[in-house]
C-alpha positions in Angstrom: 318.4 -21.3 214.2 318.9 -22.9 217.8 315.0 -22.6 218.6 314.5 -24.6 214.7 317.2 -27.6 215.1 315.8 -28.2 218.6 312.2 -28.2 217.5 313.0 -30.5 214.5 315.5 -32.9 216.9 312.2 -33.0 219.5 309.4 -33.4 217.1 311.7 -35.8 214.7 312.3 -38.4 217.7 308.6 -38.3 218.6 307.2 -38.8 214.9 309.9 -41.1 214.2 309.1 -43.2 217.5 305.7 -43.7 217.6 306.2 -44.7 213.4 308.3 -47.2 214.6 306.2 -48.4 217.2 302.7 -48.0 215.1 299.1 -49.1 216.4 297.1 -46.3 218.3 299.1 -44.1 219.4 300.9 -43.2 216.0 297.4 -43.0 214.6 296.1 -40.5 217.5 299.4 -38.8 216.8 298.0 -39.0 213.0 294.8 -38.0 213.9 296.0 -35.1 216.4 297.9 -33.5 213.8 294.9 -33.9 211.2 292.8 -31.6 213.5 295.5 -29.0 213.9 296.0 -28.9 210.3 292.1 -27.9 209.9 292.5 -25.3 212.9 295.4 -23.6 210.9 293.2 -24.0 207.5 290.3 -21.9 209.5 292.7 -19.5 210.8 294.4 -19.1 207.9 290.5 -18.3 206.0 290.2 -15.8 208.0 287.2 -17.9 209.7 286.8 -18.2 213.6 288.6 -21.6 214.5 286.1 -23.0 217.0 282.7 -21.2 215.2 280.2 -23.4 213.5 281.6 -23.6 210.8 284.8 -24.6 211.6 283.5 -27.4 214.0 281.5 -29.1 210.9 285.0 -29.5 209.8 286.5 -31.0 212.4 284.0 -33.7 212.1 284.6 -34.3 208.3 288.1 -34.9 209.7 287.6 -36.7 212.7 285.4 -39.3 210.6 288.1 -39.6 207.6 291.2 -39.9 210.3 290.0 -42.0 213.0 291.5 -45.1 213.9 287.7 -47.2 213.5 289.4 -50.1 212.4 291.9 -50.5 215.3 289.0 -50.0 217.6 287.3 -52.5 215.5 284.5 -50.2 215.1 282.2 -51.3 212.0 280.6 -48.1 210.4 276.9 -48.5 209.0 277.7 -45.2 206.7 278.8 -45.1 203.1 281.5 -42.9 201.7 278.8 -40.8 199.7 276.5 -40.3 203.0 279.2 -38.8 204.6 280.1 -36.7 202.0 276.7 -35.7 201.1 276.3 -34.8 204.8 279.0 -32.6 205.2 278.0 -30.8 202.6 274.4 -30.2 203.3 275.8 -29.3 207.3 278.5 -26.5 205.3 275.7 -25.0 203.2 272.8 -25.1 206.2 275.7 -22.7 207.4 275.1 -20.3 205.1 271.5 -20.0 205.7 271.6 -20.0 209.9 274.1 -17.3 209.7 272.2 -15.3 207.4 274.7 -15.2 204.7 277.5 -14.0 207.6 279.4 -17.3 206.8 278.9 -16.9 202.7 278.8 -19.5 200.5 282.6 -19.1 199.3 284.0 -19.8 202.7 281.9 -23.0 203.7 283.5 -24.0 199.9 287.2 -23.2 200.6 286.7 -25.0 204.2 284.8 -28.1 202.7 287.9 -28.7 200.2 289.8 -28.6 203.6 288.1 -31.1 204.7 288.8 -33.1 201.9 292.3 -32.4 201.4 293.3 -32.1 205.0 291.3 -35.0 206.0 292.4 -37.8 203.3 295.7 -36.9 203.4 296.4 -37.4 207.3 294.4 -40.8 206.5 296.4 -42.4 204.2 299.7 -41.4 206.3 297.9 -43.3 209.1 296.6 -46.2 207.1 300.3 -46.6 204.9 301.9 -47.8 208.9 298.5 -50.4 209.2 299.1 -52.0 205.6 297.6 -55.0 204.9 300.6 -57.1 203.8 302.3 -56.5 206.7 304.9 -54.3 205.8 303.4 -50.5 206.8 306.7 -49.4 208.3 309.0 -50.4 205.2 306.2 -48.2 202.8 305.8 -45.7 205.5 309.4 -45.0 205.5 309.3 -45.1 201.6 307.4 -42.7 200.9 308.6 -40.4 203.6 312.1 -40.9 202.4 311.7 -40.2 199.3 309.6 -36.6 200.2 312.3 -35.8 202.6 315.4 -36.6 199.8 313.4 -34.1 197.1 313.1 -31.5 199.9 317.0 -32.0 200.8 317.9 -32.4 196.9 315.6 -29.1 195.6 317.2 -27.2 198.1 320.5 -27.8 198.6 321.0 -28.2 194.5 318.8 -24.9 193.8 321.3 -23.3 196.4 324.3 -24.6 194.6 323.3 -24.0 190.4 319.3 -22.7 190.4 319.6 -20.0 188.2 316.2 -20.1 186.6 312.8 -19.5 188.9 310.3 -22.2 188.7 307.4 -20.1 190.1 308.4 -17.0 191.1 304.4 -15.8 191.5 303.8 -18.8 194.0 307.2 -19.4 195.4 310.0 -16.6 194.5 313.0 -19.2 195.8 312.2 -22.1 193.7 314.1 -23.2 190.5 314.0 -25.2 188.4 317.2 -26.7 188.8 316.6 -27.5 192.3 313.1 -28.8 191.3 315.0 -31.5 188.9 317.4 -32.0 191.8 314.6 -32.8 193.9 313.9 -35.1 191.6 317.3 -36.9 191.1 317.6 -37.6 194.7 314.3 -38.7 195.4 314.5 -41.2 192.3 318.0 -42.5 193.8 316.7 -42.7 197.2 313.4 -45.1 196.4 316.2 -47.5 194.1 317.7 -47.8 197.2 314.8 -49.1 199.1 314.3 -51.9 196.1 317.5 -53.0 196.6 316.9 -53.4 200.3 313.6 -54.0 200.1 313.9 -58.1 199.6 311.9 -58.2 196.4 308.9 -56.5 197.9 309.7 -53.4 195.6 310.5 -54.1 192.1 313.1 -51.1 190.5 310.6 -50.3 187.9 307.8 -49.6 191.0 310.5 -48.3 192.8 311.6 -45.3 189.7 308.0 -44.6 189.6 307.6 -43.8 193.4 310.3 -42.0 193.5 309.5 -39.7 190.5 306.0 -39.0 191.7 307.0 -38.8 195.4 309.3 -35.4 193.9 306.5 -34.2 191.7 303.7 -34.7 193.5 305.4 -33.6 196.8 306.3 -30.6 195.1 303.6 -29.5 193.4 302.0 -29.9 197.3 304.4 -27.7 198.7 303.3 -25.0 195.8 299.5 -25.9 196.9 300.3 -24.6 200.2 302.2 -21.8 199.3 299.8 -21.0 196.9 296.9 -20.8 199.5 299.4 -18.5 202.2 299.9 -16.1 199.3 296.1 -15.6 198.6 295.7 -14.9 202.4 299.4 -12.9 202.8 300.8 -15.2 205.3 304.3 -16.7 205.7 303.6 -19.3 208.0 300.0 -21.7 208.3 301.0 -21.6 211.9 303.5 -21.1 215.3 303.1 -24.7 216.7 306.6 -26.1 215.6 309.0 -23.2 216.6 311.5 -22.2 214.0 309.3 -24.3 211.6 306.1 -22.9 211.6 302.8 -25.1 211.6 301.4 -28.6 210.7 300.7 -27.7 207.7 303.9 -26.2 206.9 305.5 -29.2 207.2 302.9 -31.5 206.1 302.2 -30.2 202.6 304.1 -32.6 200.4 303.0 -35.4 202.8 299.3 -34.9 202.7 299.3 -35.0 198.7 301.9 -37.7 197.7 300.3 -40.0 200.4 297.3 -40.2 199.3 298.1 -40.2 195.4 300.4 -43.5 195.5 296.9 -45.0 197.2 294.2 -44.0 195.6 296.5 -45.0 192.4 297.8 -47.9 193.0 301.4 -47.6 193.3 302.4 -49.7 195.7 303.2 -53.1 195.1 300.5 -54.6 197.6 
């Protein structure tokens, strides 16, 4: 328990800092993590972290997580080319290796390319907003993960009685889910009524709400993909807490959604 709170106090103030202070270095710390994530995907595939394979996908998620537009770099490349690359680099992997490296795992590690790669990008890009406000969204959204966490737990602790998934996650109820739910609701109202008009209470309810479903529905994504490979943990770099992924689940879903939905108010 010492070894968790003083991981969580350590990594906390260094997250929370470099939020605060934005620019580069909270989207190499972004980007860092990104590239973690993917090493504990590989390792949790069963596929050799720094093999061929694996380094295809670090690429896919170096290109969706780096900072180009604070370096003012102007790509000449097209969503789809990129895509369409990656794909064709995965599947030359099958045929260079002889069918070694089959065609199921360059699928599984494409996805986490995808999944690992826009998600980490839209946590960066939500601090660099356009109108000026990435910190007050930024905080948002992480608030309102963070309150369904707290609220899921601490109410399934108190009345859960009835298992949400036992298959995927044997200690989640339902009860705690709407919990989860509850608090995470109450939490975004409270950043409308701060929020100086910027977040209207209807926009707000709907943040909230998906910020507990979608975040926990991530958290089952993870712990869905552990179970298939029997592992607790994605990894060991966060003493007491496990790995990036770990704690990154219900981030690198909900982010993205709110985006590539339209959710925000801006």
């Amino acid at each position: 328990m010492k070894e968790r709170i003083v991981t969580g106090i350590v990594a906390g103030a260094l997250f929370l800092g470099l939020c605060l202070a934005g620019g580069l270095w909270y989207h190499l710390l972004i980007l860092a993590m990104s590239l973690v994530g993917y090493y504990e995907f590989a390792r949790m595939a069963k596929l050799a972290p720094f093999g061929a394979t694996a380094i295809v996908g670090y690429l896919g998620v170096l290109w969706f997580v780096f900072p180009w537009s604070l370096l003012e770099i102007q790509l000449q490349v097209s969503f789809i080319q990129i895509m369409w690359t990656l794909l064709l680099l995965f599947l030359l992997v099958t045929v260079f290796s002889k069918n070694k490296t089959g065609i199921q795992l360059v699928s599984v590690m494409f996805l986490g390319v995808v999944y690992i790669g826009t998600g980490f990008s839209y946590i960066a890009e939500s601090r660099a907003a356009a109108d000026g406000n990435g910190l007050f969204w930024t905080f948002l959204l992480f608030a309102s993960i963070w309150a369904s966490d707290a609220g899921a737990y601490f109410v399934g602790k108190k009345i859960g009685r009835t298992k949400l998934w036992p298959a995927i996650s044997p200690n989640k109820t339902i009860e705690g889910a709407l919990g989860g739910v509850f608090i995470a609701i109450l939490t975004s109202l409270v950043f409308s009524v701060f929020s100086g008009g910027i977040l209207p209470v209807g926009q707000a309810l709907l943040i909230g709400l998906v910020s507990a479903v979608i975040g926990q529905l991530g958290d089952l994504i993870q712990s869905a993909y552990k179970r298939v490979y029997g592992i607790k943990d994605s990894g060991s770099i966060l003493p007491g807490h496990g790995g990036i992924l770990d704690r990154c689940d219900s981030w690198i879903i909900v982010f993205p959604f709110v985006h590539i939905w339209g959710l925000l108010p801006y």
